[in-house]
PyMOL Python script that loads the backbone (N, CA, C, O; Angstrom):
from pymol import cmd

cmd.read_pdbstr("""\
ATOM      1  N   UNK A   1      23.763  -5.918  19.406  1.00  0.00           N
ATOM      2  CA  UNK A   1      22.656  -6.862  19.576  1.00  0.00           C
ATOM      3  C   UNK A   1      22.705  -7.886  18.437  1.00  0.00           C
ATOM      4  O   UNK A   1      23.081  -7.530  17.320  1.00  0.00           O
ATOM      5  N   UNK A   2      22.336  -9.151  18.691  1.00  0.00           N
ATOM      6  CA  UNK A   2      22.909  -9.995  17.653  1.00  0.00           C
ATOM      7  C   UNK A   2      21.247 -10.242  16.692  1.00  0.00           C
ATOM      8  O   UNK A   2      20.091 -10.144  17.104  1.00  0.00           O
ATOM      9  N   UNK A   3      21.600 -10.470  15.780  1.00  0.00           N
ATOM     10  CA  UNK A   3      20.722 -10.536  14.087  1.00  0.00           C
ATOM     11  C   UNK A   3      19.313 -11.303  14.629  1.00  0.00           C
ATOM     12  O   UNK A   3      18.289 -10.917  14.065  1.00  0.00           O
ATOM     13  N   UNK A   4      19.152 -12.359  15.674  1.00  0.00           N
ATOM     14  CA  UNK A   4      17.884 -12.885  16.318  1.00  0.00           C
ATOM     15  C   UNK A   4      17.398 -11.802  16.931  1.00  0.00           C
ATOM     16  O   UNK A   4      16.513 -11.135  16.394  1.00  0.00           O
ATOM     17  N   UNK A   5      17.898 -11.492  18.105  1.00  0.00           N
ATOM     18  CA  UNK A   5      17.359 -10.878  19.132  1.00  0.00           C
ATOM     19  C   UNK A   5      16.428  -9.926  18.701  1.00  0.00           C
ATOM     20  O   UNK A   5      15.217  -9.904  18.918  1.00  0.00           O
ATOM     21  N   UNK A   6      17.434  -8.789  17.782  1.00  0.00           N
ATOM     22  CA  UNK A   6      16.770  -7.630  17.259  1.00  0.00           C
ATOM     23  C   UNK A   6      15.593  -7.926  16.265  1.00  0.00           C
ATOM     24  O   UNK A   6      14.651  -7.188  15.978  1.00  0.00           O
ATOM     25  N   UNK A   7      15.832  -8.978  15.886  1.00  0.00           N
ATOM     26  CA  UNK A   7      14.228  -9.690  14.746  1.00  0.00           C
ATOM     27  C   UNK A   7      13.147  -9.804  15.772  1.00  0.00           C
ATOM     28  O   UNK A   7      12.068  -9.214  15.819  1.00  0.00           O
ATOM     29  N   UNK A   8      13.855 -11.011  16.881  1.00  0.00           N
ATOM     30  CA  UNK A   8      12.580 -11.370  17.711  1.00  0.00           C
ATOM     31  C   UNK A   8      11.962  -9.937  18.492  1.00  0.00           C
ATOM     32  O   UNK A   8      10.739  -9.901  18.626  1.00  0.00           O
ATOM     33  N   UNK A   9      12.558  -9.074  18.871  1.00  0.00           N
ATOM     34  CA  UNK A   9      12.302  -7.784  19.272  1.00  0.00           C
ATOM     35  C   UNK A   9      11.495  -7.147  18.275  1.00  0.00           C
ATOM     36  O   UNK A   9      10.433  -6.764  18.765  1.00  0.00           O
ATOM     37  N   UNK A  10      11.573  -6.978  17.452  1.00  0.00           N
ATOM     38  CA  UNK A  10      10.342  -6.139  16.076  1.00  0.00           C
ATOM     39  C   UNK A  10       9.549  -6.874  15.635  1.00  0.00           C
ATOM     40  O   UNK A  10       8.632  -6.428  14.945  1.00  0.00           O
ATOM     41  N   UNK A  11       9.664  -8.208  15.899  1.00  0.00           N
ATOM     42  CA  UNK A  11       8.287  -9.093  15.927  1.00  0.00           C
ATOM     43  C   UNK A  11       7.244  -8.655  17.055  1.00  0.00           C
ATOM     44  O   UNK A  11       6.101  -8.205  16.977  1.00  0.00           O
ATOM     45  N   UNK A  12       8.077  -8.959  18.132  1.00  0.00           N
ATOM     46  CA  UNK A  12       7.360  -8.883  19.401  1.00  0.00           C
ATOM     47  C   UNK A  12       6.251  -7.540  19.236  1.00  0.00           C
ATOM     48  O   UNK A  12       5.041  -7.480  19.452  1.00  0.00           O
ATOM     49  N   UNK A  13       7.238  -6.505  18.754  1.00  0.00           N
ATOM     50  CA  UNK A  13       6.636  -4.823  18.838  1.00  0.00           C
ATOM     51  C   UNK A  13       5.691  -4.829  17.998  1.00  0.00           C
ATOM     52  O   UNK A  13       4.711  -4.129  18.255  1.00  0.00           O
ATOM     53  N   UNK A  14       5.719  -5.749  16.557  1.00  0.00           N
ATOM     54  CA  UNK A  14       4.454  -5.646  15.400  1.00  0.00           C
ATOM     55  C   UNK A  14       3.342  -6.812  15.779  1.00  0.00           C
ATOM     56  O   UNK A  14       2.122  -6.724  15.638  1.00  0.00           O
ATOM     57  N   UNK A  15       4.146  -7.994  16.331  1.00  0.00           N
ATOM     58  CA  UNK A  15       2.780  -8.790  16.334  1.00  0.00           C
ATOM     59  C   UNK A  15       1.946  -9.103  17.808  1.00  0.00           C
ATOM     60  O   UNK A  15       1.001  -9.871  17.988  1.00  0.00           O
ATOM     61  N   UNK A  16       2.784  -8.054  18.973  1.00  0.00           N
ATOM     62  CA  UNK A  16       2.398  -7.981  20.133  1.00  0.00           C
ATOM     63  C   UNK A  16       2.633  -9.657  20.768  1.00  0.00           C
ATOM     64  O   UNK A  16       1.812  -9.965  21.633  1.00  0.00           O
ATOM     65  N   UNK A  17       3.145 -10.184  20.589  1.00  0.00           N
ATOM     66  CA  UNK A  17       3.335 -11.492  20.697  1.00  0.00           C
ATOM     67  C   UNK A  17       4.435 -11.588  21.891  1.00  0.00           C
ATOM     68  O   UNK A  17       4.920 -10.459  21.968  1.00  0.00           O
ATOM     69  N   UNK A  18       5.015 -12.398  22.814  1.00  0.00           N
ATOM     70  CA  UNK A  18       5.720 -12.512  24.170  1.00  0.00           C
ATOM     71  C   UNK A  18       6.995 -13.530  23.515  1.00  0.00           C
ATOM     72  O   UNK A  18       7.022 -14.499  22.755  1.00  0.00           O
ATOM     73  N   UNK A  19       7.958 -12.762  24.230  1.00  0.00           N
ATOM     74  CA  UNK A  19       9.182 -13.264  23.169  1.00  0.00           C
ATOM     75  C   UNK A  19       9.240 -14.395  23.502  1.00  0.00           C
ATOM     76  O   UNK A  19       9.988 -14.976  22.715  1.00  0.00           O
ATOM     77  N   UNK A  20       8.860 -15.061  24.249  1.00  0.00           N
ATOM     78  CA  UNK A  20       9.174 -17.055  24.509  1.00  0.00           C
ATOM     79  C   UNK A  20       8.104 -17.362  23.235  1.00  0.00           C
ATOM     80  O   UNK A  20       7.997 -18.534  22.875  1.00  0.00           O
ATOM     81  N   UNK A  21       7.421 -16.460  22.643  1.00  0.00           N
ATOM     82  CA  UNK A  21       6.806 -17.046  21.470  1.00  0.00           C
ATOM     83  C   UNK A  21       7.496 -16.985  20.394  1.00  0.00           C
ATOM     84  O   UNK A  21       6.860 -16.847  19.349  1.00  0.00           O
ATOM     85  N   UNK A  22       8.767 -17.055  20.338  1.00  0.00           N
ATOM     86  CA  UNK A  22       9.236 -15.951  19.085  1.00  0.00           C
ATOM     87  C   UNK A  22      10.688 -16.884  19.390  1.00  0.00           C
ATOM     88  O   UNK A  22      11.504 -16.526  20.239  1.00  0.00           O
ATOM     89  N   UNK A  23      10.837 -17.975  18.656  1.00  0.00           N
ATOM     90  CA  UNK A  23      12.399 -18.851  18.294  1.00  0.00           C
ATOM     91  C   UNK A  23      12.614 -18.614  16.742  1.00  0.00           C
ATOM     92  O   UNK A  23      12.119 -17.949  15.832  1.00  0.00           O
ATOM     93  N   UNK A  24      13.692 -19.585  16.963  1.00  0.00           N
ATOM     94  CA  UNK A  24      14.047 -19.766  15.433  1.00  0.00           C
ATOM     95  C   UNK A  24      13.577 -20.800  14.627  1.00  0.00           C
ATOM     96  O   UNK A  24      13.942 -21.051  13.478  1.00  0.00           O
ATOM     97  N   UNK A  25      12.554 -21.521  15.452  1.00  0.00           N
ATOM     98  CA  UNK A  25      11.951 -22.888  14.566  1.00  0.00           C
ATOM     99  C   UNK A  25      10.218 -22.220  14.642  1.00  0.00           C
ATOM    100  O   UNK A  25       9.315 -23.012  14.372  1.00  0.00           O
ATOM    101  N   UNK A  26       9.915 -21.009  14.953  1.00  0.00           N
ATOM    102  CA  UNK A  26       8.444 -20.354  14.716  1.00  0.00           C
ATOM    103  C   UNK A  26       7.985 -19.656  13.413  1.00  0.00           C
ATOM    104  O   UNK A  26       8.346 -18.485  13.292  1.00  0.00           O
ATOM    105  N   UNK A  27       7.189 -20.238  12.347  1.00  0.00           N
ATOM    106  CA  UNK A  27       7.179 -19.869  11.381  1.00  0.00           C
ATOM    107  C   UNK A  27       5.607 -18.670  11.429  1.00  0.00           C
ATOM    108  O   UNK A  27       4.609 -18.675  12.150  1.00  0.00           O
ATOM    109  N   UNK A  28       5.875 -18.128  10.748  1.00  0.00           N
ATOM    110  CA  UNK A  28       4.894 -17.302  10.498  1.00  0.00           C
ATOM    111  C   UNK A  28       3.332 -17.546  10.761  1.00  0.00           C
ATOM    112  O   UNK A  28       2.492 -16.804  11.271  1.00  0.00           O
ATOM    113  N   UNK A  29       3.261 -18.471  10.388  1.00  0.00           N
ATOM    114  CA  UNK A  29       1.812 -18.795  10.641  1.00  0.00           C
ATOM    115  C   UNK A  29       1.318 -19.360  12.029  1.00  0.00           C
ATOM    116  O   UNK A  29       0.165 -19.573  12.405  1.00  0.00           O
ATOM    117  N   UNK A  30       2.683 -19.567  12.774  1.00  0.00           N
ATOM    118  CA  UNK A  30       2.512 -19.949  14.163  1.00  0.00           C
ATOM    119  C   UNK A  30       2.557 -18.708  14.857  1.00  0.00           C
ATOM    120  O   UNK A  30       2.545 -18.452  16.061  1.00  0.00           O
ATOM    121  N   UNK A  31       2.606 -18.080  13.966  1.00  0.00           N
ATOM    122  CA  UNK A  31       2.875 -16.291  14.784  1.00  0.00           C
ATOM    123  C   UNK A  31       1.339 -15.751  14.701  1.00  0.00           C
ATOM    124  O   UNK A  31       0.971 -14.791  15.377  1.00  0.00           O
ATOM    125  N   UNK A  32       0.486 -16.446  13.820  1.00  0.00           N
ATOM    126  CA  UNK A  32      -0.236 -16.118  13.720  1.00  0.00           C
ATOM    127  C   UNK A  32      -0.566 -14.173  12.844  1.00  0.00           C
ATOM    128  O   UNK A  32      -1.317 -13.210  13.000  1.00  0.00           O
ATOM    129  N   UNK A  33       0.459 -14.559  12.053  1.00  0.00           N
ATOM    130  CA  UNK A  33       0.389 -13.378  11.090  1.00  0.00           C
ATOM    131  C   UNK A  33       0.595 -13.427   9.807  1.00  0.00           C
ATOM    132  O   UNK A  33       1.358 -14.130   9.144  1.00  0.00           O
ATOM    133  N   UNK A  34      -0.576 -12.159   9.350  1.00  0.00           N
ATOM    134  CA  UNK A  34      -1.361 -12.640   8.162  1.00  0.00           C
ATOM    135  C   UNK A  34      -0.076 -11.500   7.252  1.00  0.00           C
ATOM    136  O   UNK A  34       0.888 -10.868   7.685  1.00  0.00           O
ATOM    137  N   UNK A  35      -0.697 -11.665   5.766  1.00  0.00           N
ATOM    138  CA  UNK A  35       0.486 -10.683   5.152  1.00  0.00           C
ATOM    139  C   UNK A  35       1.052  -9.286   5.321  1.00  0.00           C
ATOM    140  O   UNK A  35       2.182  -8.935   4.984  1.00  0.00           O
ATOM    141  N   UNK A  36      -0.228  -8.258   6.097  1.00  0.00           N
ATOM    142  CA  UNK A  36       0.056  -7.459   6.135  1.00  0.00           C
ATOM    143  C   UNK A  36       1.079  -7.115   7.614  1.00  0.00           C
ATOM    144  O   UNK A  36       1.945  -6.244   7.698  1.00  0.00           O
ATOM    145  N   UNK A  37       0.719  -7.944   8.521  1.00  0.00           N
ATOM    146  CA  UNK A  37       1.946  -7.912   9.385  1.00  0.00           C
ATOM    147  C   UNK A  37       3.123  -8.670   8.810  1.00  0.00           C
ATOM    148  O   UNK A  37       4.056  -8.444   9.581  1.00  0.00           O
ATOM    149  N   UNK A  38       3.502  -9.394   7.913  1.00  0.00           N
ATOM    150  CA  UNK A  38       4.377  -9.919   7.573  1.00  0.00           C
ATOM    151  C   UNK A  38       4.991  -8.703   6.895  1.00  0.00           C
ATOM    152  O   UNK A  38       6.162  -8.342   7.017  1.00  0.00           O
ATOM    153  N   UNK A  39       4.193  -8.213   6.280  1.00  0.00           N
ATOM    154  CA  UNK A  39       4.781  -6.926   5.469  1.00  0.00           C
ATOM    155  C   UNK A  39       5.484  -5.597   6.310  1.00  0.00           C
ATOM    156  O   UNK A  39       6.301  -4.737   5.983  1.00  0.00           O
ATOM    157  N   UNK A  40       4.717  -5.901   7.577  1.00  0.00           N
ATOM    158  CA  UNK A  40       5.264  -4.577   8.541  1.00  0.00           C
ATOM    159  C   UNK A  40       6.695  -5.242   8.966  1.00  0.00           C
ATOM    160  O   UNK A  40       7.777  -4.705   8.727  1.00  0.00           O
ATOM    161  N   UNK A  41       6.536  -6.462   9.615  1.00  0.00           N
ATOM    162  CA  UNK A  41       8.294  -6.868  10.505  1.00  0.00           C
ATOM    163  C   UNK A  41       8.949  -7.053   9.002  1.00  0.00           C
ATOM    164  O   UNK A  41      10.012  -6.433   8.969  1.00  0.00           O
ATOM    165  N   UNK A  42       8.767  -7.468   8.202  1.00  0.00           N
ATOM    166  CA  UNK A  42       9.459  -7.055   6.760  1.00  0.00           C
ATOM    167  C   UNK A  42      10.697  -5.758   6.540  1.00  0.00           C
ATOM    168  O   UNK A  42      11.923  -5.846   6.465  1.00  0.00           O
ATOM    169  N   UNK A  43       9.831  -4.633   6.484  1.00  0.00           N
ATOM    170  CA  UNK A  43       9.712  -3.682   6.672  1.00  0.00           C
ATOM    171  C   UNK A  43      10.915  -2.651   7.481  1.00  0.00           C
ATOM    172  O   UNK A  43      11.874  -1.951   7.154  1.00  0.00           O
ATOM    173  N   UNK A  44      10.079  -3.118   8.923  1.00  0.00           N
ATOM    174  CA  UNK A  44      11.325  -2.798  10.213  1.00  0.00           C
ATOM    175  C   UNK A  44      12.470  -3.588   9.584  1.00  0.00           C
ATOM    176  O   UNK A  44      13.350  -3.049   8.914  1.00  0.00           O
ATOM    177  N   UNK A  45      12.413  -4.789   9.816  1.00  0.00           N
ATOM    178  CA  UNK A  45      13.703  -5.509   9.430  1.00  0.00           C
ATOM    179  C   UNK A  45      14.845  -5.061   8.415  1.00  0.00           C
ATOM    180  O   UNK A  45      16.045  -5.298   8.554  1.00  0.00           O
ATOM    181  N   UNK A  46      14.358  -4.503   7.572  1.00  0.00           N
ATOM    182  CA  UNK A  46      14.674  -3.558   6.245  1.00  0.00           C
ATOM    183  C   UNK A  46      15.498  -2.710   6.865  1.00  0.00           C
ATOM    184  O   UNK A  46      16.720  -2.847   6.934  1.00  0.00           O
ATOM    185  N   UNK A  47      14.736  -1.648   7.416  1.00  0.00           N
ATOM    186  CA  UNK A  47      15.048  -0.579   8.384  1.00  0.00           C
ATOM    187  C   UNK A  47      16.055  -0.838   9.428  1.00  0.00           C
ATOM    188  O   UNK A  47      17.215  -0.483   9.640  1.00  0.00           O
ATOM    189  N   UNK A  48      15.390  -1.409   9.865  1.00  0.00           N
ATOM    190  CA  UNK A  48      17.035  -2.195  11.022  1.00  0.00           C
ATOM    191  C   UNK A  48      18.224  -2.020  10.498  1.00  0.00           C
ATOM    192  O   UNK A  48      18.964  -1.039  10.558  1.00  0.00           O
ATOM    193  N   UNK A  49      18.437  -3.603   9.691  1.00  0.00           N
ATOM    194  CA  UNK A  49      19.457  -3.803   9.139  1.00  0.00           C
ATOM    195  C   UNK A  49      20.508  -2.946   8.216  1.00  0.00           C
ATOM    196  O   UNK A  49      21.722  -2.809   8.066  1.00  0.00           O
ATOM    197  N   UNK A  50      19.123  -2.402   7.634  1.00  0.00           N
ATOM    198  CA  UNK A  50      19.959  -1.657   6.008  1.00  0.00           C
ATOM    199  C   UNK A  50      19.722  -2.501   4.951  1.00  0.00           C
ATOM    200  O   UNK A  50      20.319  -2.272   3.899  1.00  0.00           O
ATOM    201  N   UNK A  51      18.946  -3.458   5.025  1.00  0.00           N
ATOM    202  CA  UNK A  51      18.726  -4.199   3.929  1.00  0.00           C
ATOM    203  C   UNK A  51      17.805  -4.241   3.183  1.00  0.00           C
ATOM    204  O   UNK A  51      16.860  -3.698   3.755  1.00  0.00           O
ATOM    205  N   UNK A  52      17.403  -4.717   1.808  1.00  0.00           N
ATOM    206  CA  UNK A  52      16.583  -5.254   1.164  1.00  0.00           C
ATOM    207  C   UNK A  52      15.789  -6.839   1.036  1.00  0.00           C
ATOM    208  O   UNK A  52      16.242  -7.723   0.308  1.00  0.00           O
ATOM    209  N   UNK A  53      14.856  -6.964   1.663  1.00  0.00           N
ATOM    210  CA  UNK A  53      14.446  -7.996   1.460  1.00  0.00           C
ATOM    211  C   UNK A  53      13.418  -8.346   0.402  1.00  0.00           C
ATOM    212  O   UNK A  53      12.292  -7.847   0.401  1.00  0.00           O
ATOM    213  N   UNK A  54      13.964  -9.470  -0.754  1.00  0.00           N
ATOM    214  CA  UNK A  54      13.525  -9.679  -1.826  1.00  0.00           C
ATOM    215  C   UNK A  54      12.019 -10.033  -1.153  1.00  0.00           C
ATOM    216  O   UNK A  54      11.858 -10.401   0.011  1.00  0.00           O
ATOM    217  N   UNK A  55      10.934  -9.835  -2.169  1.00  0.00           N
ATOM    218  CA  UNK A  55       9.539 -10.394  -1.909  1.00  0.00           C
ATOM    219  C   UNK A  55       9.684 -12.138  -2.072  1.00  0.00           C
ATOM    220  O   UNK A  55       9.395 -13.035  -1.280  1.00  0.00           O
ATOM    221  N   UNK A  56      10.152 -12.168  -3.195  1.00  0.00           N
ATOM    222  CA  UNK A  56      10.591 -14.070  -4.006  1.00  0.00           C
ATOM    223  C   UNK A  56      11.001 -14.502  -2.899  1.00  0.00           C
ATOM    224  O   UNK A  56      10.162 -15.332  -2.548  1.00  0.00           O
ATOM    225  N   UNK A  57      11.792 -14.432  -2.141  1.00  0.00           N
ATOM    226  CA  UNK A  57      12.827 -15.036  -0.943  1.00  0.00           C
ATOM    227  C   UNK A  57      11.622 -16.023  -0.195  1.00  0.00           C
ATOM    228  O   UNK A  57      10.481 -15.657   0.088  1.00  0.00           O
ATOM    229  N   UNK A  58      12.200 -17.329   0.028  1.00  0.00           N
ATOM    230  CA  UNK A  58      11.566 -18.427   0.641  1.00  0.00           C
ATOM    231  C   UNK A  58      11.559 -18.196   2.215  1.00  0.00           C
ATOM    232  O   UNK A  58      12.106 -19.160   2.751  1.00  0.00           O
ATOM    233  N   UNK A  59      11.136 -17.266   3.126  1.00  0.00           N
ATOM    234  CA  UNK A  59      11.618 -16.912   4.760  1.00  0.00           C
ATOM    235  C   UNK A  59      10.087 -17.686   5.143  1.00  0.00           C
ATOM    236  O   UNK A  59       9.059 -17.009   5.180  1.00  0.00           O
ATOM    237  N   UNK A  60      10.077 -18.919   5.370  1.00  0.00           N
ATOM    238  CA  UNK A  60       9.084 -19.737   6.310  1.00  0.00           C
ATOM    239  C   UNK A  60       9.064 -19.292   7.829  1.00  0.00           C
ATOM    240  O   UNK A  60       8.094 -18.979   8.519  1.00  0.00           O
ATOM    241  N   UNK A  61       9.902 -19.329   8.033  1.00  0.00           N
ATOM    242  CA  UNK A  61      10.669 -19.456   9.630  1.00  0.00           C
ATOM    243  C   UNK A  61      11.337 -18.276  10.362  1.00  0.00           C
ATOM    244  O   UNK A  61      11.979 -17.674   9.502  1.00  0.00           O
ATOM    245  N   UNK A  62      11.438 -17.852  11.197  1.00  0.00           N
ATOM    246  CA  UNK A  62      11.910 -16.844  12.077  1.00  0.00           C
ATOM    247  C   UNK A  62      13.738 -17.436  11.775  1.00  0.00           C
ATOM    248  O   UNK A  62      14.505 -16.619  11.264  1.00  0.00           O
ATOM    249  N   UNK A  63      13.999 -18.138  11.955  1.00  0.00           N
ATOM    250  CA  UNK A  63      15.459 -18.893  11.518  1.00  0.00           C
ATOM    251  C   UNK A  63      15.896 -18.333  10.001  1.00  0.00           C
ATOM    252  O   UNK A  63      16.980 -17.798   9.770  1.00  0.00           O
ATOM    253  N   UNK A  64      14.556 -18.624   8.746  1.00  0.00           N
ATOM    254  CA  UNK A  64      15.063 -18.213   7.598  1.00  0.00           C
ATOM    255  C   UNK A  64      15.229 -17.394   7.473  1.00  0.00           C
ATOM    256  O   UNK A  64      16.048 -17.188   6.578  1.00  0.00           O
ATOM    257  N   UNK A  65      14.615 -16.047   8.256  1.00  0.00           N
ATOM    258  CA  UNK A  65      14.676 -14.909   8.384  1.00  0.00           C
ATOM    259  C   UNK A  65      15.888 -14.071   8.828  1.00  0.00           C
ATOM    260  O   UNK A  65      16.263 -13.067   8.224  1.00  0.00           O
ATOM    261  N   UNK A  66      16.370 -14.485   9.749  1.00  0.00           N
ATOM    262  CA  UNK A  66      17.929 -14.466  10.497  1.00  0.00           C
ATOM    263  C   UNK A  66      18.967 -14.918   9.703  1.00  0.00           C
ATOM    264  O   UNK A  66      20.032 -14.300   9.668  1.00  0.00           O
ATOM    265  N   UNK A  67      18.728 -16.207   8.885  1.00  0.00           N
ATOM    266  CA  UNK A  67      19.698 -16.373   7.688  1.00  0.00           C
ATOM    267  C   UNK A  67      19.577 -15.585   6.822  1.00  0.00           C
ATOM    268  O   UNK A  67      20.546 -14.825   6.827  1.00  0.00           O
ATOM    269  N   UNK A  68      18.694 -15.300   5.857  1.00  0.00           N
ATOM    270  CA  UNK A  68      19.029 -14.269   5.414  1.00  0.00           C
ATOM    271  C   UNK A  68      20.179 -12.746   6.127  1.00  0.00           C
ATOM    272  O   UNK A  68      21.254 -12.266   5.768  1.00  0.00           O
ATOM    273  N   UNK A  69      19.265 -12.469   7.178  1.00  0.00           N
ATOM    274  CA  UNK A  69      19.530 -10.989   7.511  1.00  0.00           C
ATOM    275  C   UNK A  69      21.221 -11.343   7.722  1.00  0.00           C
ATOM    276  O   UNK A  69      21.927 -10.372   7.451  1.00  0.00           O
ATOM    277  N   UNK A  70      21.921 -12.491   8.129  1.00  0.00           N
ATOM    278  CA  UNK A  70      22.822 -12.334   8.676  1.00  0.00           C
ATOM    279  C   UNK A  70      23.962 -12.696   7.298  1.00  0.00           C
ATOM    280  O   UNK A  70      25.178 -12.522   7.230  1.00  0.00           O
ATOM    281  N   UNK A  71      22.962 -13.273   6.265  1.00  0.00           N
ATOM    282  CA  UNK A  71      24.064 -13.252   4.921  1.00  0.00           C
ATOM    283  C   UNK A  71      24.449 -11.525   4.365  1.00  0.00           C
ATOM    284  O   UNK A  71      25.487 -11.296   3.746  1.00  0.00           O
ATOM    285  N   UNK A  72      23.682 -10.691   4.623  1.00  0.00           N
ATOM    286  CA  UNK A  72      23.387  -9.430   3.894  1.00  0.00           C
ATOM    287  C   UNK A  72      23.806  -7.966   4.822  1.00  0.00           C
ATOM    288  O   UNK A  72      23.852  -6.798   4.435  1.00  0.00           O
ATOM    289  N   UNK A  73      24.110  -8.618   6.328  1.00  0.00           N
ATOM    290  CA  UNK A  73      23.624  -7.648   6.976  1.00  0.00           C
ATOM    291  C   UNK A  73      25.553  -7.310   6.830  1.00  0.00           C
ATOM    292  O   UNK A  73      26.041  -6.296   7.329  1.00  0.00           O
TER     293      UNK A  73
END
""", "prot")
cmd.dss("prot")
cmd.show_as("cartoon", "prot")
cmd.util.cbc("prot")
cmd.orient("prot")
């Protein structure tokens, strides 16, 4: 499964949100999620991947998010 899909998929599952809501130009706040769901798809994403995601890290965007995961993963 490629590094979007599986993001937009654990979004979908934490912020109950319908995946045509869920691109790579949808930033967080269009997701309408506050920190502590940011902290949960965080989290999964972590879990997913195998990775660490720094707190500092600039991830605006469902896109920045995927860049990252896909530098690390």
């Amino acid at each position: 499964m490629a590094v979007f899909e599986k993001i937009q998929e654990i979004i979908v599952e934490e912020l109950g949100k319908d995946a045509s809501e869920v691109t790579l130009e949808s930033t967080f706040d269009d997701l309408d999620a506050d920190s502590l769901d940011l902290f949960q798809v965080i989290s999964e994403i972590e879990d997913a991947f195998d990775i660490q995601i720094e707190a500092e890290e600039d991830l605006n965007t469902v896109g920045d998010l995927v860049a990252y995961v896909e530098q690390r993963a």
